[in-house]
N, C-alpha and C positions, 0 to 999 in steps of 0.2 A: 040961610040954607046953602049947603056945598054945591056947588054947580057940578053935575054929570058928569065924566070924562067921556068924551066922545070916541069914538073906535075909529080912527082913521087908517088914511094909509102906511102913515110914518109909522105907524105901531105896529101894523102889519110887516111892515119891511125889518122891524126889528125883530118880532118873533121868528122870523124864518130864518133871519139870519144867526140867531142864538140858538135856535135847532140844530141848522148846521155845522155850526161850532162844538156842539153835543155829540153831535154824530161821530163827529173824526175824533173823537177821545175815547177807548176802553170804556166798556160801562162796569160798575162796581163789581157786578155779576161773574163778567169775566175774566175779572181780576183776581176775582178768587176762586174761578174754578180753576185759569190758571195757576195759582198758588195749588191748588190740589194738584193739580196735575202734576206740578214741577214736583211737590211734596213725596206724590206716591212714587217717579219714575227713583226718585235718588233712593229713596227704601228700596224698593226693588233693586237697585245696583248698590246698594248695600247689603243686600238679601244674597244678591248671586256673588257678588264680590269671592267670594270662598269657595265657593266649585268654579267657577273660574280659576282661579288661582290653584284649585287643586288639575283642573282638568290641563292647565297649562304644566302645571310640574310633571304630569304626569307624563306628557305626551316628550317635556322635553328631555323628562328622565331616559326615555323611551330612545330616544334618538341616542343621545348620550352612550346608555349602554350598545349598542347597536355599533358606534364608532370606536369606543373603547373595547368591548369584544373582541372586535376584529383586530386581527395580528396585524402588526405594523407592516411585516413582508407583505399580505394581500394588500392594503390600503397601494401600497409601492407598488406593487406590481401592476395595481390598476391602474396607477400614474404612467407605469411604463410601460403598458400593454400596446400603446400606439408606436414603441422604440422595439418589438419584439423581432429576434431573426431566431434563424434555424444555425446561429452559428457559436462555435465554443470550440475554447482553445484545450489540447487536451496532454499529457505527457505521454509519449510512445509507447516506451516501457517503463516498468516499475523499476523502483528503486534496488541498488546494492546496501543489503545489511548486512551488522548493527552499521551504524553511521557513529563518527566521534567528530569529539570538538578538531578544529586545524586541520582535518581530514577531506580532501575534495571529494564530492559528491558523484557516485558515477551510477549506470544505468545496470540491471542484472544480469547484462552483458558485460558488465566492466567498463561500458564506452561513455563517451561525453552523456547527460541528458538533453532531450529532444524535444519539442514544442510543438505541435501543428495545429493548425485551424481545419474541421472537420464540420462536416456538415449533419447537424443532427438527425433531419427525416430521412439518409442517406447511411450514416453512417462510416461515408467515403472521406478523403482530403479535399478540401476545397480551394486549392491554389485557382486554379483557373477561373475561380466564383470572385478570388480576390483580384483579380489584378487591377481595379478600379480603387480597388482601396490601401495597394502597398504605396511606399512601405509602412508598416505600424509598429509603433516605441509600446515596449512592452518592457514590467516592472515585476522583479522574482521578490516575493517576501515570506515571512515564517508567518505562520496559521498556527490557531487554537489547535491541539490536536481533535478535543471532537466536535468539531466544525466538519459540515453542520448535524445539525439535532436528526437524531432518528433516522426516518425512510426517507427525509427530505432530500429529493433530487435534483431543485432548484434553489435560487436565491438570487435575493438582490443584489445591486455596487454595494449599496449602504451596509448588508448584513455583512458584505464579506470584507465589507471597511474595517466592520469593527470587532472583527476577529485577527485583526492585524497585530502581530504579537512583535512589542517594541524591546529594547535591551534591557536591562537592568541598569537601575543609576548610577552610573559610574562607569561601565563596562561598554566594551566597542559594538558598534554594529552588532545585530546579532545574525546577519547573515551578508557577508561579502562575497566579491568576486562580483560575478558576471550580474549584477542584479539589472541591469539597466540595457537594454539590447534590443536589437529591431528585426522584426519579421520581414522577413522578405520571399516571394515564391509560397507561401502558405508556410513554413518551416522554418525553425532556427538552431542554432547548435549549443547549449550552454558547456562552454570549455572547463569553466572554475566555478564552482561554487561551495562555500567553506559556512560551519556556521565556527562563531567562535564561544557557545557558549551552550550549556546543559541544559537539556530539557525538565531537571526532576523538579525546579523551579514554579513551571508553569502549571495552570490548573488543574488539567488531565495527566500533565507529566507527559506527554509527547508533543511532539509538533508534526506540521503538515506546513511542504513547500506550493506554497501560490504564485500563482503566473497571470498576472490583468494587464490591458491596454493600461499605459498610464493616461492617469484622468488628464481631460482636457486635449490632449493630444489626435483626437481622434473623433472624423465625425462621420457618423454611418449607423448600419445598424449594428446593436449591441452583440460584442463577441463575447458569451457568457467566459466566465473564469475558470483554470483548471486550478484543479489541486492533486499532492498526491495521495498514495495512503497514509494514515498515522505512524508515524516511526517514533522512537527513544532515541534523542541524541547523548550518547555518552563521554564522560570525558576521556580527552587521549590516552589516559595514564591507563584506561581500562584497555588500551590498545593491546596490551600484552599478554590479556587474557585472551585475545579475540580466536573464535573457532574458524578455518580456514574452509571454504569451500568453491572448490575442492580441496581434502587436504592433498600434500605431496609427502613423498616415501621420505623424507628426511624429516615432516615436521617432527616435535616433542607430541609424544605419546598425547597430552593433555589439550591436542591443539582439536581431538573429537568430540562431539558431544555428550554429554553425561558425564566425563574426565574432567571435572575441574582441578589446575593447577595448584599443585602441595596437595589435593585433595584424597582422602581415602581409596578412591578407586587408582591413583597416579602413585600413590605411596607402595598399594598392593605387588603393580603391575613393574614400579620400577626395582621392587624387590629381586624380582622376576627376572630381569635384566631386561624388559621389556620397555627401549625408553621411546622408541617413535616410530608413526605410524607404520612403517614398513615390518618393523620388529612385531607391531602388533596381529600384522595382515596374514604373518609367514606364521605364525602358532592356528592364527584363525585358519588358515588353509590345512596345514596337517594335522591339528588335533582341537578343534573347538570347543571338546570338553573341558580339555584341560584348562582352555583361555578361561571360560566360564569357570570351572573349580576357582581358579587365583583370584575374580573380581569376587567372588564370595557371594551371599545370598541377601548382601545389601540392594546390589544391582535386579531389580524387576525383569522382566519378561519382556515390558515392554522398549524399559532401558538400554537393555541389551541388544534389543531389533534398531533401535533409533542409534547409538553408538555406532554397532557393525554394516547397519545400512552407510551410515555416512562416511565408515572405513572404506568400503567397497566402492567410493564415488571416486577412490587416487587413481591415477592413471598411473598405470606399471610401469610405461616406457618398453622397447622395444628389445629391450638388454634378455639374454635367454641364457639358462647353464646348465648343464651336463652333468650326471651322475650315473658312475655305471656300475651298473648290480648284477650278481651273479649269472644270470643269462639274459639282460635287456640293461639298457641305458636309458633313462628320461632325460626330456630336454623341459625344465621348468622357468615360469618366466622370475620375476623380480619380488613375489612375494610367494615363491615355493608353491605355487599350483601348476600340476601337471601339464602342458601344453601338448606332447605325444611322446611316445614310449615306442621307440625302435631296438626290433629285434631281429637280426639278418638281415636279409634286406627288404625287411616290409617295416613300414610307420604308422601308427597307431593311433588316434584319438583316445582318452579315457571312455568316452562312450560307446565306443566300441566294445568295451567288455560287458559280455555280459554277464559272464559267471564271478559271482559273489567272492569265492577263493581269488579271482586273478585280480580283483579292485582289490582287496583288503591286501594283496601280495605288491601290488602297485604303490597303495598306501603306506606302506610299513617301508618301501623304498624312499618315498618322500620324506617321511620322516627321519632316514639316519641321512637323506640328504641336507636336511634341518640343520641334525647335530653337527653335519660339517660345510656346513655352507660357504666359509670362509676358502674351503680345499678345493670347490666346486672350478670346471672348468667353464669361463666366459667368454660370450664372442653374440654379433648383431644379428637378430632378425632380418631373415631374407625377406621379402613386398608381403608374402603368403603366413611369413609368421612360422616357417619351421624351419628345418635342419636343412642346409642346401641342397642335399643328396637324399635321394629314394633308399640309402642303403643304410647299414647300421654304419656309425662314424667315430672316428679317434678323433680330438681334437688335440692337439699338440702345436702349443707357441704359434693358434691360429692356423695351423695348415690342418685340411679336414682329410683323414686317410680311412680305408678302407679297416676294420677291425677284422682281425682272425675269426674262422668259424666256431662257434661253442661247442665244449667239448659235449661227448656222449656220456651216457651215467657209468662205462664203464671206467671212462677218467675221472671218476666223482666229482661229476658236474652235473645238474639237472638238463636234460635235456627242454630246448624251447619249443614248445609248440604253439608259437600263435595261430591265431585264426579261428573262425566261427568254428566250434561255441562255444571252445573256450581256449584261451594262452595257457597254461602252462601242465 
């Protein structure tokens, strides 16, 4: 028979100690509820995986549009909102047009163009704002003509970079002379500046002269860009059509506006013997209907005001001449308009008449003054613009004499009666 196994201590010391070896292991149990758990979290992150992903596209579409929307000039300007000043460079005065190619460029005074640094919240010069910061190198280039877009009153270096209009391939510069020049005192003078090439080229078909610190040159706060207005550069050959203003008494009839050169209204008029403006000025003064009858009912109403407006912009010059009529002498100047009608020894204004007979008897003087214009006696304008003497005058080879008195009606002469209210 098997002998007992006794329960000692050695046995005891071995179960506790294969308990605690049990202990420190995972029990089966939670092996698999870990397994569940690992099992359900990755379903669920396979579950959500796709609104995730949609809630992610969503938000990044979001942003996306948001950077993309926004115009490139705001994203910029936010960049340069910490470089902002009150200052921009501007041109004095506008431009002399049309402009051609090889033509120097000058102001509507005819004078050099002009540059100044201005201060915007002011709308003063700002020399004296500058003096920390002359001198500054400053760069003239051609501009998109419609540069820039719309009401837009600002803009960036970068926008007005790239509106910088370069030559054609093959072709010089398309803007020489003075491009390159420094500010100094708030102010500069551009002596020369020439484009040598046509505008009908580019986009708009005009350009626009700009005026920037050259980049890199300069460090401070930013002096916004000038520009000027949009102009058409033409080429030179159109030089010969060009309308003068102001015209002078000797241009070609066609040098006004409406009168294009060979054209209808120039053919009419030189019919006429009407070939330059002065010729044109002297029929407009004595008989305006008739100028009108010879341009014909081609010429508008409003043509006609825009023409004769910009007839009347010639300067007469001081030159005056003499015609004398049955009982008065007018002194008219360089395009047959009355200047005063002396009769005895009193001098007259046209406005002074006020009776209807003595203007239409005044007028019908002017007019065979017309007819002989060439017979007319000439001599200069005294400072006042009349007749040197308060009396009625002979002019002969320059010496002014006194004229005999007008006969009475019994010598079959009309007798003159100037003076309110009426001359004759």
């Amino acid at each position: 028979m098997e002998a007992k196994r006794h329960w000692d201590d050695s046995d005891e010391h071995s179960d506790q100690s294969g308990d605690k070896r049990i202990k420190r292991l995972p029990s089966f149990s939670t092996v698999i509820k870990e397994a569940v758990m690992a099992n359900k979290l990755q379903k669920v992150c396979f579950a959500l995986e796709p609104f995730l992903r949609k809630v992610v596209r969503e938000e990044v579409g979001t942003l996306m549009h948001r950077i993309y929307s926004c115009p490139p000039r705001s994203i910029q300007m936010q960049i340069e909102a910490t470089d902002q000043s009150s200052l921009k460079l501007i041109f004095r005065r506008p431009l002399s047009q049309p402009i051609f190619t090889g033509t120097k460029i000058e102001d509507i005074e005819n004078n050099p163009l002009q540059i100044l640094v201005v201060d915007t919240n002011s709308g003063v010069e700002a020399a004296s704002a500058l003096l920390r910061l002359l001198p500054i190198k400053l760069e003239l280039v051609a501009l998109e003509g419609d540069f820039p877009s719309g009401v837009q009153e600002d803009w960036t270096g970068d926008e007005f970079q790239n509106k910088i209009v370069k030559e054609r391939t093959g072709k010089r510069p398309l803007v020489v002379g003075d491009v390159n020049v420094t500010l100094r005192d708030g102010v500069v003078i551009i002596h020369e500046l020439i484009f040598t090439d046509n505008s009908s080229w580019g986009k708009s078909g005009m350009f626009r002269i700009g005026a920037r610190v050259v980049p890199g040159s300069y460090d401070g706060p930013r002096i916004r860009e000038a520009m000027t207005e949009p102009f058409k550069v033409k080429d030179h050959r159109g030089e010969s059509y060009k309308k003068h203003h102001p015209p002078a008494l000797d241009d070609a009839v066609w040098r006004l506006e409406k009168i294009g050169k060979g054209g209808k209204f120039h053919n009419k008029l030189a019919a006429n013997n009407i070939n330059t403006v002065q010729d044109f000025l002297m029929l407009l003064s004595v008989d305006p209907d008739r100028l009108r009858e010879i341009l014909g009912q081609g010429m508008t109403d409003r043509a006609w005001e825009v023409t004769t407006n910009h007839a009347k912009t010639c300067l007469v010059g001081d030159k005056r001449y003499v015609h004398r009529g049955p009982n008065c002498d007018l002194v008219l100047d360089s395009v047959c308009e009355v200047v005063s009608i002396i009769a005895g020894n009193n001098t007259y204004g046209l406005q002074d008449l006020i009776n209807r007979d003595d203007r239409a008897f005044v007028m019908q003087l002017a007019r065979e003054a017309y007819e002989h214009w060439h017979d007319l006696e000439e001599y200069e304008a005294s400072s006042n613009g009349d007749v040197p003497l308060n009396q009625n005058v002979q002019m002969t080879q320059g010496v002014v004499e006194p004229l005999p008195p007008y006969a009475d009606q019994e010598n079959g002469s009309l007798l003159c009666r100037f003076g309110p209210p009426q001359l004759f």
